[in-house]
mmCIF file of the N, C-alpha and C atoms, coordinates in Angstrom:
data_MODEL
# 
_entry.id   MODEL 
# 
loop_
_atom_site.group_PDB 
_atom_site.id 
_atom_site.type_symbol 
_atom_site.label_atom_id 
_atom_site.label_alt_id 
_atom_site.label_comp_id 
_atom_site.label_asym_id 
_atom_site.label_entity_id 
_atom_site.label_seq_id 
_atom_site.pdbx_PDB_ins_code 
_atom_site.Cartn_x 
_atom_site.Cartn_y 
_atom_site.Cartn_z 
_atom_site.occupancy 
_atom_site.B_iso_or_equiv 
_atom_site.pdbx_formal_charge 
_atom_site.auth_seq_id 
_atom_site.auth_comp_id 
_atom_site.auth_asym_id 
_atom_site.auth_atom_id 
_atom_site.pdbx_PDB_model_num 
ATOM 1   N N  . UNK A 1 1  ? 9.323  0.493   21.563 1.00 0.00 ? 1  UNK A N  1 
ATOM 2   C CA . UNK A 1 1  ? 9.487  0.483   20.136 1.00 0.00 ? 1  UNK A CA 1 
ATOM 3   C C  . UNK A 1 1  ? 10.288 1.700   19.704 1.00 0.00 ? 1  UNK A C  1 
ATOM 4   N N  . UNK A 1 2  ? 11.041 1.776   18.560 1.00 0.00 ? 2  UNK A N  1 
ATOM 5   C CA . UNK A 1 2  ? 12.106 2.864   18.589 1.00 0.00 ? 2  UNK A CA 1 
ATOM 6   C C  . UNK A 1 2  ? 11.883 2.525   16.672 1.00 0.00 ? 2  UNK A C  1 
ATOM 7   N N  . UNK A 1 3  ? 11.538 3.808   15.739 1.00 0.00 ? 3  UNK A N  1 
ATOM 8   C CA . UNK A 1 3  ? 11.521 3.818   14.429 1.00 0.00 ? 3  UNK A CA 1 
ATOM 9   C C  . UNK A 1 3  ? 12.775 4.718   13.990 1.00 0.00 ? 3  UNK A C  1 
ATOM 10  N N  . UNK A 1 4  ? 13.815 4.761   13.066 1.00 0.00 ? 4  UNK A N  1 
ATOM 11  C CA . UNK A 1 4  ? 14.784 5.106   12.707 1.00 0.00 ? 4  UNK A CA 1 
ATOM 12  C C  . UNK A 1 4  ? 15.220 5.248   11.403 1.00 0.00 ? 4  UNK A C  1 
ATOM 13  N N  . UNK A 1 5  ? 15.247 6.038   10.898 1.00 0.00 ? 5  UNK A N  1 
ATOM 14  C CA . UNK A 1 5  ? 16.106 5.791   9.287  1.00 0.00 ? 5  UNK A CA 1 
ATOM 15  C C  . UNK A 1 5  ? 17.275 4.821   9.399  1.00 0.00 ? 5  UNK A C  1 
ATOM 16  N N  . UNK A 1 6  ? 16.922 4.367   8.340  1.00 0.00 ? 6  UNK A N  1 
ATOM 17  C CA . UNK A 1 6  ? 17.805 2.773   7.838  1.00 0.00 ? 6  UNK A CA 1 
ATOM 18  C C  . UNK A 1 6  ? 19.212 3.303   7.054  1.00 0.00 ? 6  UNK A C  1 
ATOM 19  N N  . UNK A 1 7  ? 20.083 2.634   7.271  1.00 0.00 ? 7  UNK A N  1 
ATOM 20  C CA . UNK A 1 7  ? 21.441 3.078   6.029  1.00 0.00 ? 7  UNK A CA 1 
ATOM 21  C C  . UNK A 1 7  ? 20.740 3.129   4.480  1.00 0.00 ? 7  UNK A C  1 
ATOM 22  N N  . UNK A 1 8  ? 20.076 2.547   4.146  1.00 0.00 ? 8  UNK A N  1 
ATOM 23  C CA . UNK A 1 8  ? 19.596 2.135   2.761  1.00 0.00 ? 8  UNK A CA 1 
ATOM 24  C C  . UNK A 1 8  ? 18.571 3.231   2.635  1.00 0.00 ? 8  UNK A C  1 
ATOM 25  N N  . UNK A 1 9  ? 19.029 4.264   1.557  1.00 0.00 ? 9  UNK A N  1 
ATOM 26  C CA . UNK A 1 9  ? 17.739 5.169   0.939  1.00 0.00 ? 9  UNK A CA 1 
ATOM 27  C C  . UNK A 1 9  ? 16.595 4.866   0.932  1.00 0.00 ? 9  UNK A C  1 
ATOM 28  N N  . UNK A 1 10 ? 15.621 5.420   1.976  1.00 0.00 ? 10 UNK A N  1 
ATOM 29  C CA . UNK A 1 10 ? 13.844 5.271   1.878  1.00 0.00 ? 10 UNK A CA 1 
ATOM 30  C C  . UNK A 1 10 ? 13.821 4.106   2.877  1.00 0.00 ? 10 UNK A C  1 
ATOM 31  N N  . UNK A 1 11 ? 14.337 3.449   3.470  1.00 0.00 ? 11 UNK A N  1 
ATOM 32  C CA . UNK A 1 11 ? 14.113 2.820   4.685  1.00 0.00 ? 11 UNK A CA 1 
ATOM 33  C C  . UNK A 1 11 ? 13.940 3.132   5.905  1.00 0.00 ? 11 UNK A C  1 
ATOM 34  N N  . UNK A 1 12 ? 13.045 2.797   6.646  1.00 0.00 ? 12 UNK A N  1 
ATOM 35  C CA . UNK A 1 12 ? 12.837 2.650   7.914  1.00 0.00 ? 12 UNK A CA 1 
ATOM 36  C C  . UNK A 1 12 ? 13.381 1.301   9.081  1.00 0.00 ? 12 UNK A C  1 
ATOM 37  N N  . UNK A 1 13 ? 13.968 1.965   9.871  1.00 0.00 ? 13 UNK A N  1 
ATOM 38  C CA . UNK A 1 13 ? 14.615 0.571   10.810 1.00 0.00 ? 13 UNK A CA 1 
ATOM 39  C C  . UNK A 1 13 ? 13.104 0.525   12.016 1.00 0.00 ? 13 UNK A C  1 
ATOM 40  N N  . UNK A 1 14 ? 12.897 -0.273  12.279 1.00 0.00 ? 14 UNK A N  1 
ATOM 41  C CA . UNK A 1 14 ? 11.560 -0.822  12.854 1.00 0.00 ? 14 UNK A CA 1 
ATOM 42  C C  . UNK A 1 14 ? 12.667 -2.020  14.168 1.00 0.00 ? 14 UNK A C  1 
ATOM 43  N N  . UNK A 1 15 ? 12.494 -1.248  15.623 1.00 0.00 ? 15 UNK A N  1 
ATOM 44  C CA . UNK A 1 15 ? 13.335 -2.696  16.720 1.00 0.00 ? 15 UNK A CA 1 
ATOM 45  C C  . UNK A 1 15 ? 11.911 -2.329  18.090 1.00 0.00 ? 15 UNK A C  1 
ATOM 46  N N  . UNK A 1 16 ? 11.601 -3.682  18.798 1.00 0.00 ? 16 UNK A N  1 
ATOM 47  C CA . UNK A 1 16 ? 11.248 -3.887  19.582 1.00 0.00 ? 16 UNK A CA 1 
ATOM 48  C C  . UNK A 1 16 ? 12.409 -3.721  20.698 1.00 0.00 ? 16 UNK A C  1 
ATOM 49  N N  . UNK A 1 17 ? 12.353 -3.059  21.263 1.00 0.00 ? 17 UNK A N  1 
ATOM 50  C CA . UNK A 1 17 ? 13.654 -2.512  22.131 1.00 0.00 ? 17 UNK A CA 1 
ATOM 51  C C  . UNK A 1 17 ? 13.417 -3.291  23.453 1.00 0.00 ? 17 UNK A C  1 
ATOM 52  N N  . UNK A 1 18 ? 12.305 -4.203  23.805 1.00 0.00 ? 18 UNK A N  1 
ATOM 53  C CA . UNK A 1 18 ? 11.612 -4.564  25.487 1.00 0.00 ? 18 UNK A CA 1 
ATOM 54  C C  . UNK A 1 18 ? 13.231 -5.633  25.392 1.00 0.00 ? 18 UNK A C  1 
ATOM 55  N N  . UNK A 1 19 ? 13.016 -6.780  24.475 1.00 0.00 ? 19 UNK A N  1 
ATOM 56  C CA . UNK A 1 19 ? 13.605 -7.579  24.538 1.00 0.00 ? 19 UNK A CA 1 
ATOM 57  C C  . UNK A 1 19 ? 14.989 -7.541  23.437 1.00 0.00 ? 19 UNK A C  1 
ATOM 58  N N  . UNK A 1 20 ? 14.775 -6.699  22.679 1.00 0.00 ? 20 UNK A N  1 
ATOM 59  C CA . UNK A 1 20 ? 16.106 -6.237  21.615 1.00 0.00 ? 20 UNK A CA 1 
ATOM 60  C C  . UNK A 1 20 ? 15.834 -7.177  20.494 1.00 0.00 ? 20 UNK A C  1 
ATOM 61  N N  . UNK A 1 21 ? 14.314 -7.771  20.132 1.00 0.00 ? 21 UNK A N  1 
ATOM 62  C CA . UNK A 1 21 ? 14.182 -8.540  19.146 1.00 0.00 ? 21 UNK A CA 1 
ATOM 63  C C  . UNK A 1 21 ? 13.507 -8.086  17.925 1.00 0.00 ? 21 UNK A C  1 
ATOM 64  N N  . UNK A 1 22 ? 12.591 -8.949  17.105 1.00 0.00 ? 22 UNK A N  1 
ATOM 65  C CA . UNK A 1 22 ? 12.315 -8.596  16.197 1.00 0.00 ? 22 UNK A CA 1 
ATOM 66  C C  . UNK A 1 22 ? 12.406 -6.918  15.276 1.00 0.00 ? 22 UNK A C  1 
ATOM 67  N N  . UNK A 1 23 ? 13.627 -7.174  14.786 1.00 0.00 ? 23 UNK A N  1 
ATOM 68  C CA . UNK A 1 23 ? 13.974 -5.961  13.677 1.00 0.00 ? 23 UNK A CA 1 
ATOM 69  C C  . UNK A 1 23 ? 13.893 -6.019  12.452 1.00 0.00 ? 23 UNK A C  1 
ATOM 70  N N  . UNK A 1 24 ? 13.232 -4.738  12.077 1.00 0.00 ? 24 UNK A N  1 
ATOM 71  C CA . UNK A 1 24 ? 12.679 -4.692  10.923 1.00 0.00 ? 24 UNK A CA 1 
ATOM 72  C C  . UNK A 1 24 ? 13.473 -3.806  10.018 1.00 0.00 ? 24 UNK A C  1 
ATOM 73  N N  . UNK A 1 25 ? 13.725 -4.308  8.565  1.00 0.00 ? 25 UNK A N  1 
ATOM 74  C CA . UNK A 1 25 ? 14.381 -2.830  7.478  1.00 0.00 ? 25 UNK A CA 1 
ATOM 75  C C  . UNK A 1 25 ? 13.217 -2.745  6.755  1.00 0.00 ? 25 UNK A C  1 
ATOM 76  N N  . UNK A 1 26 ? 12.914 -1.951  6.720  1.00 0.00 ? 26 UNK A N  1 
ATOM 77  C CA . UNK A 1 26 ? 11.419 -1.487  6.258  1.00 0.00 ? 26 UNK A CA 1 
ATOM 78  C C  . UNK A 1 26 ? 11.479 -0.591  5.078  1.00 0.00 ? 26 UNK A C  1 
ATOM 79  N N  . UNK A 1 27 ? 11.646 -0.983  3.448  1.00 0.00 ? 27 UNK A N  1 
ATOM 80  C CA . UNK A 1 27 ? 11.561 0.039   2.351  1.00 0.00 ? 27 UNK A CA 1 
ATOM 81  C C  . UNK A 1 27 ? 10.317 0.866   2.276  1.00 0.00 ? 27 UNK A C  1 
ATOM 82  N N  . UNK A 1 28 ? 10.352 1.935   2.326  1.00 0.00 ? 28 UNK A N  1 
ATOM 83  C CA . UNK A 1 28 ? 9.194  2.412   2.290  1.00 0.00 ? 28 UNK A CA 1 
ATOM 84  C C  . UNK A 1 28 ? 9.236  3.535   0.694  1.00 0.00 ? 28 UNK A C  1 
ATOM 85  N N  . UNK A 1 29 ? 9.963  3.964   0.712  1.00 0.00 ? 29 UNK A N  1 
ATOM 86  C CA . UNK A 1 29 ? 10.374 5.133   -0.392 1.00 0.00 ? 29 UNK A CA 1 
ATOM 87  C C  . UNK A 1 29 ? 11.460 4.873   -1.065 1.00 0.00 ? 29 UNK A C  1 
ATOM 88  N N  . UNK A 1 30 ? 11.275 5.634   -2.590 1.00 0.00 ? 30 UNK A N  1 
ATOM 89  C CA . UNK A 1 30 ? 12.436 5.620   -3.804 1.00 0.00 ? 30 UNK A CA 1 
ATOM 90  C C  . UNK A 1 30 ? 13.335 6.706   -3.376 1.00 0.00 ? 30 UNK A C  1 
ATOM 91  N N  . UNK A 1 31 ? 12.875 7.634   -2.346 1.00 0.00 ? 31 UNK A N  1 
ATOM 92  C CA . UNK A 1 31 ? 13.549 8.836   -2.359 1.00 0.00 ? 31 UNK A CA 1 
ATOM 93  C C  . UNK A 1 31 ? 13.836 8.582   -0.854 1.00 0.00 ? 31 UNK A C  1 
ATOM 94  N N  . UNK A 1 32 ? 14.593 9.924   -0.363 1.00 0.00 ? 32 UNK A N  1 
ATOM 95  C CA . UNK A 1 32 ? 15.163 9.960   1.086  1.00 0.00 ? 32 UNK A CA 1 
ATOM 96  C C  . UNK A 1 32 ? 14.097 10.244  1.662  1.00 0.00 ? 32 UNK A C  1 
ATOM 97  N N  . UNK A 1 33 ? 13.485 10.243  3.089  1.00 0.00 ? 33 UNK A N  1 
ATOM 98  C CA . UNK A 1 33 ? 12.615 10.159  3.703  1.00 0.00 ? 33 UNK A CA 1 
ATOM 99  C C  . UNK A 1 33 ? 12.968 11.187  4.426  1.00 0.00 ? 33 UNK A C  1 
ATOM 100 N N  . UNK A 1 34 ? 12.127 12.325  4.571  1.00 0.00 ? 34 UNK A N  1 
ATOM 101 C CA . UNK A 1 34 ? 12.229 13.051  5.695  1.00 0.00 ? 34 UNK A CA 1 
ATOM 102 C C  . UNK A 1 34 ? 11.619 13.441  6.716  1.00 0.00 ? 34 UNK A C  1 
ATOM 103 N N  . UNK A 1 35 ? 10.673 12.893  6.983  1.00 0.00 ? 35 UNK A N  1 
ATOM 104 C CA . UNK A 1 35 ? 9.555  13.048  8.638  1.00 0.00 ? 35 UNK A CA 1 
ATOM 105 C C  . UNK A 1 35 ? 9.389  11.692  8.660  1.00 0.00 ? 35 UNK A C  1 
ATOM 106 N N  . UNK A 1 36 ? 9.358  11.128  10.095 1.00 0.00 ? 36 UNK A N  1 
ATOM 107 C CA . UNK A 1 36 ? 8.390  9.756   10.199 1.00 0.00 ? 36 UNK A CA 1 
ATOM 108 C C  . UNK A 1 36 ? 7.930  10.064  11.812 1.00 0.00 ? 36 UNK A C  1 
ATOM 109 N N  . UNK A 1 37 ? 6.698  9.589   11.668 1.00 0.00 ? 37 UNK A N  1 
ATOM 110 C CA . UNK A 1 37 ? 5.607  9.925   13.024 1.00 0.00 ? 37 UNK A CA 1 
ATOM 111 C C  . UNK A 1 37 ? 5.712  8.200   13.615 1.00 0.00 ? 37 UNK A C  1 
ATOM 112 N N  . UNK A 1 38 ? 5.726  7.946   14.670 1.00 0.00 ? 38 UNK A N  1 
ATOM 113 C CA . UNK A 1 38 ? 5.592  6.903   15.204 1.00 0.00 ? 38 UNK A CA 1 
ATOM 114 C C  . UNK A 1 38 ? 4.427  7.147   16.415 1.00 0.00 ? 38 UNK A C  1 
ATOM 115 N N  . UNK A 1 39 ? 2.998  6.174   16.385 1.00 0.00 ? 39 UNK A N  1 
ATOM 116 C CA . UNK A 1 39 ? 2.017  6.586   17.254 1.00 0.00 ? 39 UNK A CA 1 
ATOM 117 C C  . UNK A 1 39 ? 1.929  4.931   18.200 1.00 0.00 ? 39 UNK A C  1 
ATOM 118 N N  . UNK A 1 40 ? 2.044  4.893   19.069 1.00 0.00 ? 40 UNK A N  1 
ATOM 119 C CA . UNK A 1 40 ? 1.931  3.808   19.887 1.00 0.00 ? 40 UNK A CA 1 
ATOM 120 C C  . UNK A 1 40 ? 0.408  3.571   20.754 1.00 0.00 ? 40 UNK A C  1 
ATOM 121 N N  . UNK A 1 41 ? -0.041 2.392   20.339 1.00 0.00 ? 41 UNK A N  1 
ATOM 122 C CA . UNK A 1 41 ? -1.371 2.267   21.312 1.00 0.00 ? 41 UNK A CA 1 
ATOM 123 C C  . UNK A 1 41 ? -1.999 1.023   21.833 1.00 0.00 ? 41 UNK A C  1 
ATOM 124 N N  . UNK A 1 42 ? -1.967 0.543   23.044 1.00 0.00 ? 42 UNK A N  1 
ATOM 125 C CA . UNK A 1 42 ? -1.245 -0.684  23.225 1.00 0.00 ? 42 UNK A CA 1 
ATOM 126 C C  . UNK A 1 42 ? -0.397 -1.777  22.596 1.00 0.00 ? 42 UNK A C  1 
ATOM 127 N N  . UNK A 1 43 ? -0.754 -2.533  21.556 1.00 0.00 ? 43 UNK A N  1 
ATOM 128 C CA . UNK A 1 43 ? -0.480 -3.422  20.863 1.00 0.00 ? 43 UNK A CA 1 
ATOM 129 C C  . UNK A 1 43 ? -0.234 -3.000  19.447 1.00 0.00 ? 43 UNK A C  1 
ATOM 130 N N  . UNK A 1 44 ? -0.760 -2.188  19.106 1.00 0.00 ? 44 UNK A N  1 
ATOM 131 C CA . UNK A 1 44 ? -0.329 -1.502  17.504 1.00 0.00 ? 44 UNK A CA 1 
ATOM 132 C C  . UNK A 1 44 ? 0.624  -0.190  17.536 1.00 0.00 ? 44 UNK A C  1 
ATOM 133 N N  . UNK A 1 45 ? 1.173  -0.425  16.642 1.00 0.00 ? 45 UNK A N  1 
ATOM 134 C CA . UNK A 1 45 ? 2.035  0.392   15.907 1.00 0.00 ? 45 UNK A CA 1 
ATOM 135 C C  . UNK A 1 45 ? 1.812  1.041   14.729 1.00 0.00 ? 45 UNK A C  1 
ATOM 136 N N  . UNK A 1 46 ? 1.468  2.888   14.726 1.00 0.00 ? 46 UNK A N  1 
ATOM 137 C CA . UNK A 1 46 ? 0.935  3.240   13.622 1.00 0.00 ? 46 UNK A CA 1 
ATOM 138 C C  . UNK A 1 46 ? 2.268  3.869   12.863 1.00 0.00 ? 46 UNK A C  1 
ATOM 139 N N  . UNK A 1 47 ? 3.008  3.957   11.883 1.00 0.00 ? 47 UNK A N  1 
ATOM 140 C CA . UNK A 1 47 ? 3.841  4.820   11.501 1.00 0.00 ? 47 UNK A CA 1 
ATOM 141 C C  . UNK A 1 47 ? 3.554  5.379   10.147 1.00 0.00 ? 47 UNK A C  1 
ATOM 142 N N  . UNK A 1 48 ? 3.783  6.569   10.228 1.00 0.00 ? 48 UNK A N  1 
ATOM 143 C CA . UNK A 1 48 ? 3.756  7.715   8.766  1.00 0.00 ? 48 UNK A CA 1 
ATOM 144 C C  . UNK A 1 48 ? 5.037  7.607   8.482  1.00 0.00 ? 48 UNK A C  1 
ATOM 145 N N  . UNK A 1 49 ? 5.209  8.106   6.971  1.00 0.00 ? 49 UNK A N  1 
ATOM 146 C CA . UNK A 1 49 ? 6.488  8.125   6.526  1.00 0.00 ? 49 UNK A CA 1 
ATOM 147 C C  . UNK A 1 49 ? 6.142  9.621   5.327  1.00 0.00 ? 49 UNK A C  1 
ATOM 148 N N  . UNK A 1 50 ? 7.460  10.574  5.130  1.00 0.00 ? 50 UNK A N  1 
ATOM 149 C CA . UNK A 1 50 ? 7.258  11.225  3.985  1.00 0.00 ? 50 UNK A CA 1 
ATOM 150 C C  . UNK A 1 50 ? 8.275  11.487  3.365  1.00 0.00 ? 50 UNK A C  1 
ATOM 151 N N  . UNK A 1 51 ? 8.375  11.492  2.057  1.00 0.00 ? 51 UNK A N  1 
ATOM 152 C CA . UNK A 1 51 ? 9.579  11.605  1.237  1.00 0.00 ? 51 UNK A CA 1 
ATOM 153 C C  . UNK A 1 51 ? 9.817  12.580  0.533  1.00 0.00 ? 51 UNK A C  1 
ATOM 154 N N  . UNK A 1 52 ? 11.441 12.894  0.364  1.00 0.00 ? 52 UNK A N  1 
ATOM 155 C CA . UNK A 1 52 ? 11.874 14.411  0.190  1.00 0.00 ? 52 UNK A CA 1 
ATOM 156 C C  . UNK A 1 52 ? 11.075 14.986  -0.807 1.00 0.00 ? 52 UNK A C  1 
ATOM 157 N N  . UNK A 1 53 ? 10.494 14.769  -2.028 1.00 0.00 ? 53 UNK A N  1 
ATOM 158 C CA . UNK A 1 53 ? 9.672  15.182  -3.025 1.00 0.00 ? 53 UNK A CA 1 
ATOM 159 C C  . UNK A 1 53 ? 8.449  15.907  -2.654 1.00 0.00 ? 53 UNK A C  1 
ATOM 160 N N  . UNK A 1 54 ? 8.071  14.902  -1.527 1.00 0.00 ? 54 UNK A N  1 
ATOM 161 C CA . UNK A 1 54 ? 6.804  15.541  -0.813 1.00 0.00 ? 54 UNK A CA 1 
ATOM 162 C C  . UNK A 1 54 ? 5.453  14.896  -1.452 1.00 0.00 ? 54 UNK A C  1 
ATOM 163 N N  . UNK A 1 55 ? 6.148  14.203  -3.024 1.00 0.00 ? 55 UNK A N  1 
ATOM 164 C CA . UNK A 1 55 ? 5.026  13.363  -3.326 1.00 0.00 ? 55 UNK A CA 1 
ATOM 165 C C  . UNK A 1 55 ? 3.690  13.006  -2.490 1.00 0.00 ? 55 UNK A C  1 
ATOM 166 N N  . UNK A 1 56 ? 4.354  11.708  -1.927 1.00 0.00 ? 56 UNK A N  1 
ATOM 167 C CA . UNK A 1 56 ? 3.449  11.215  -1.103 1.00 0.00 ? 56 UNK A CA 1 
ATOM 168 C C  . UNK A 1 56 ? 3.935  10.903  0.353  1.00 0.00 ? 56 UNK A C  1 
ATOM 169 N N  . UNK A 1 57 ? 2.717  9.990   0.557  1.00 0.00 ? 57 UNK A N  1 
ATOM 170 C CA . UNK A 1 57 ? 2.821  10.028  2.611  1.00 0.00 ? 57 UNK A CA 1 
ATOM 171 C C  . UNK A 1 57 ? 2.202  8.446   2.895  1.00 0.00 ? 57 UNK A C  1 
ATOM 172 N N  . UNK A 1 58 ? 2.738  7.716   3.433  1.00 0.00 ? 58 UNK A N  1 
ATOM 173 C CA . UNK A 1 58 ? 2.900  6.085   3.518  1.00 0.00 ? 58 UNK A CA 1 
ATOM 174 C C  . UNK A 1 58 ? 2.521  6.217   4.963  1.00 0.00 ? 58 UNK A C  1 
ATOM 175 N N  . UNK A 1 59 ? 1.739  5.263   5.164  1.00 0.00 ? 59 UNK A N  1 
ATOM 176 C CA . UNK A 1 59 ? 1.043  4.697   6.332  1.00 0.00 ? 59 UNK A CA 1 
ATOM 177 C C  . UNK A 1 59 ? 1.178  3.178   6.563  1.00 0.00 ? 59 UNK A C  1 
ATOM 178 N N  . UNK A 1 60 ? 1.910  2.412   7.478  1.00 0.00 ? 60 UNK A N  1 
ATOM 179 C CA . UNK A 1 60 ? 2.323  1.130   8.249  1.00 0.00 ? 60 UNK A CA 1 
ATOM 180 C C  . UNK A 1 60 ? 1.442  1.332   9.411  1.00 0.00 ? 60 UNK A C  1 
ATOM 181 N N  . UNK A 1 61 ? 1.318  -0.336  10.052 1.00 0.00 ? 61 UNK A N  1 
ATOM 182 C CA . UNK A 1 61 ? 0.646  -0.498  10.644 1.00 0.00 ? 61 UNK A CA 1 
ATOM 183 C C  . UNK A 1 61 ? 2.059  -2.075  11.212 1.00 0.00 ? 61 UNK A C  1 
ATOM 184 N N  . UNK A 1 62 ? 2.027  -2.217  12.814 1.00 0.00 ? 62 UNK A N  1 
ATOM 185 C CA . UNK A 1 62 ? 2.897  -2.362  13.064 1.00 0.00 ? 62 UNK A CA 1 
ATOM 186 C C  . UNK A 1 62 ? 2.420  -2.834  14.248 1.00 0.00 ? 62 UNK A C  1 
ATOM 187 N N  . UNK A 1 63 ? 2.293  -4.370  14.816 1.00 0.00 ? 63 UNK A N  1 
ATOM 188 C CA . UNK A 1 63 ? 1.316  -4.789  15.783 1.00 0.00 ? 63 UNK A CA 1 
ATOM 189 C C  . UNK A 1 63 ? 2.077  -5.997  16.640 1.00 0.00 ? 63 UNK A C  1 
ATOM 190 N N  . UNK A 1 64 ? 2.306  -6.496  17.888 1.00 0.00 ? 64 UNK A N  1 
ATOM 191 C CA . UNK A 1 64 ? 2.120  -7.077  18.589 1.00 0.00 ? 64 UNK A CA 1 
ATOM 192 C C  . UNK A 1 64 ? 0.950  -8.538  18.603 1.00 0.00 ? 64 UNK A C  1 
ATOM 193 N N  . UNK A 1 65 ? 1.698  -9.715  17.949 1.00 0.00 ? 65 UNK A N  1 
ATOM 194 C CA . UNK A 1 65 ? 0.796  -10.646 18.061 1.00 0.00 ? 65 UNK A CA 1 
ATOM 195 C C  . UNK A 1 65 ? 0.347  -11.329 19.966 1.00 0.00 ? 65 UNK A C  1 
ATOM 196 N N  . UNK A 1 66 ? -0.680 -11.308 20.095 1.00 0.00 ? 66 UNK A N  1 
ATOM 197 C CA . UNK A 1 66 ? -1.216 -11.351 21.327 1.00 0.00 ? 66 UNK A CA 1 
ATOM 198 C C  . UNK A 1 66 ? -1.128 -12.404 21.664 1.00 0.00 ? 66 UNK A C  1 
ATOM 199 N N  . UNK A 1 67 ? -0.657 -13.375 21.398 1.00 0.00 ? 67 UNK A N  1 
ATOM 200 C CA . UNK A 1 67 ? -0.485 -15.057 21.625 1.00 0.00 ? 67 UNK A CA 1 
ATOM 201 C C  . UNK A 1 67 ? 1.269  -15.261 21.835 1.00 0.00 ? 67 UNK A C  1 
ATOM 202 N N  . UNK A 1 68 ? 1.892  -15.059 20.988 1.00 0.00 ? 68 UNK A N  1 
ATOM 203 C CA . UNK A 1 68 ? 3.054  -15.529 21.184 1.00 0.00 ? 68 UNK A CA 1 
ATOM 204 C C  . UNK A 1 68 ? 3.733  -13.959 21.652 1.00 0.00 ? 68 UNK A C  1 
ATOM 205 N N  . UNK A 1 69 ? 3.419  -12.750 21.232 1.00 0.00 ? 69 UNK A N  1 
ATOM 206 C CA . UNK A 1 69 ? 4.244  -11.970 22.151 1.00 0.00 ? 69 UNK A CA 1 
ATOM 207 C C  . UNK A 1 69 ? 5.295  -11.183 20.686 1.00 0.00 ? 69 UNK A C  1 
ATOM 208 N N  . UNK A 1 70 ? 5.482  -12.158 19.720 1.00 0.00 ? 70 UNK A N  1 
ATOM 209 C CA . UNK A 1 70 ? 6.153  -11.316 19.273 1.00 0.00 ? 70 UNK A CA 1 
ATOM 210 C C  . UNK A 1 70 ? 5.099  -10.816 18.098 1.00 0.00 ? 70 UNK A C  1 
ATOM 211 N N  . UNK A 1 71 ? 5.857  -9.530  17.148 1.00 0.00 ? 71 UNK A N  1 
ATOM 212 C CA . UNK A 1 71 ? 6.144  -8.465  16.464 1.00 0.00 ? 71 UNK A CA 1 
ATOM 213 C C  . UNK A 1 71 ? 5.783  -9.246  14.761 1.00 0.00 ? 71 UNK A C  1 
ATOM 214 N N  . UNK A 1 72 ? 4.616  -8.785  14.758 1.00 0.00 ? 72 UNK A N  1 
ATOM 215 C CA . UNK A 1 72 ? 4.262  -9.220  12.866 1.00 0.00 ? 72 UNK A CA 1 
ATOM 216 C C  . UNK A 1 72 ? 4.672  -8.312  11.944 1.00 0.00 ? 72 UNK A C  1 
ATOM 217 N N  . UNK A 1 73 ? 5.192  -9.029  10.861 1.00 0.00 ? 73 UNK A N  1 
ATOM 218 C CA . UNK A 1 73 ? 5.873  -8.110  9.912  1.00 0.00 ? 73 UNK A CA 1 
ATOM 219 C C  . UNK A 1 73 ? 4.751  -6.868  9.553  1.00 0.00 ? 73 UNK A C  1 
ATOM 220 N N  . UNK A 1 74 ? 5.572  -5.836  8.783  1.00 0.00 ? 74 UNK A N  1 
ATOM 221 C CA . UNK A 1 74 ? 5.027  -4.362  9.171  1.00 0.00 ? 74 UNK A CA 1 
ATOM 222 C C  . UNK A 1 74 ? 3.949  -4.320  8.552  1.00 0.00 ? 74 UNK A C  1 
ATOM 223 N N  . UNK A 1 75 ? 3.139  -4.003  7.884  1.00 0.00 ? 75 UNK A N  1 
ATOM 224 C CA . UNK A 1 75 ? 2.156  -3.964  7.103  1.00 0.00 ? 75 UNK A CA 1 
ATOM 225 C C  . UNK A 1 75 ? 1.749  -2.234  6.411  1.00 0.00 ? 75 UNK A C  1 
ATOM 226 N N  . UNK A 1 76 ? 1.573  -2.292  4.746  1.00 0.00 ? 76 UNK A N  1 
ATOM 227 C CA . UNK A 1 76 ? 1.446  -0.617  4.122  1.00 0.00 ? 76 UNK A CA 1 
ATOM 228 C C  . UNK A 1 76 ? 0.272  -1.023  4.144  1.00 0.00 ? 76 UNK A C  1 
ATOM 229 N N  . UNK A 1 77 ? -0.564 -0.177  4.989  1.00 0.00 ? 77 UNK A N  1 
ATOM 230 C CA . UNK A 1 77 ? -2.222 0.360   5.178  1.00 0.00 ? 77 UNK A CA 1 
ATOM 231 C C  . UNK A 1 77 ? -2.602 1.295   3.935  1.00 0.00 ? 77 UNK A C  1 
ATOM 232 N N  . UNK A 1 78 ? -2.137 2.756   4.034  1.00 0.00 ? 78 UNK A N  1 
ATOM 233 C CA . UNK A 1 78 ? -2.401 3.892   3.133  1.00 0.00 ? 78 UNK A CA 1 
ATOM 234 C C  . UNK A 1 78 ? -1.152 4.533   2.219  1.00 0.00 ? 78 UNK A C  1 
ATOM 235 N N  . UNK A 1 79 ? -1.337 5.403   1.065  1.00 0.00 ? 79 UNK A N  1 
ATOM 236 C CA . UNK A 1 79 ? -0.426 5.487   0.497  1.00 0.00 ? 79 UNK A CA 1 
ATOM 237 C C  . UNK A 1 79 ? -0.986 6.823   -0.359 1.00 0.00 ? 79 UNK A C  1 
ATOM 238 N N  . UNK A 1 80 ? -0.780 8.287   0.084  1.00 0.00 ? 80 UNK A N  1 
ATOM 239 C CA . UNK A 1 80 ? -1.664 9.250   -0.828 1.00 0.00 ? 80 UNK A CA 1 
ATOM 240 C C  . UNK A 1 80 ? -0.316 10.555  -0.873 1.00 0.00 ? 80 UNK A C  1 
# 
């Protein structure tokens, strides 16, 4: 899995890199984003996000469906 700033302000690029499939543009922020944590643990995908303001701090959740193999759209868990 490989997380990336997106061309588009406050996006996150989200790619399953095994097979080069399911890619994600992921809006997360109004503002430019400047840290993102990516935590891997078997099948889930945890990612933080924080934006230049410093406002706030966005939490995705980012998982491996166990049946077919691929990649469920991203999901916003927390938001403080």
């Amino acid at each position: 899995m490989i997380a990336s700033l997106a061309l588009d302000k406050g996006s996150i690029r989200l790619r399953k890199l095994k097979d080069n499939s399911n890619e994600y543009i992921l809006p997360c922020h109004a503002e430019t984003i400047v840290a993102i944590k990516l935590v891997i643990e078997d099948v889930d995908f945890i990612l933080a996000t924080h934006c230049e303001g410093g406002q706030y701090i966005r939490i995705w959740r980012w998982y491996e469906n166990s049946v077919t193999g691929d990649m469920e759209p991203p999901q916003s868990l927390y938001m403080f």
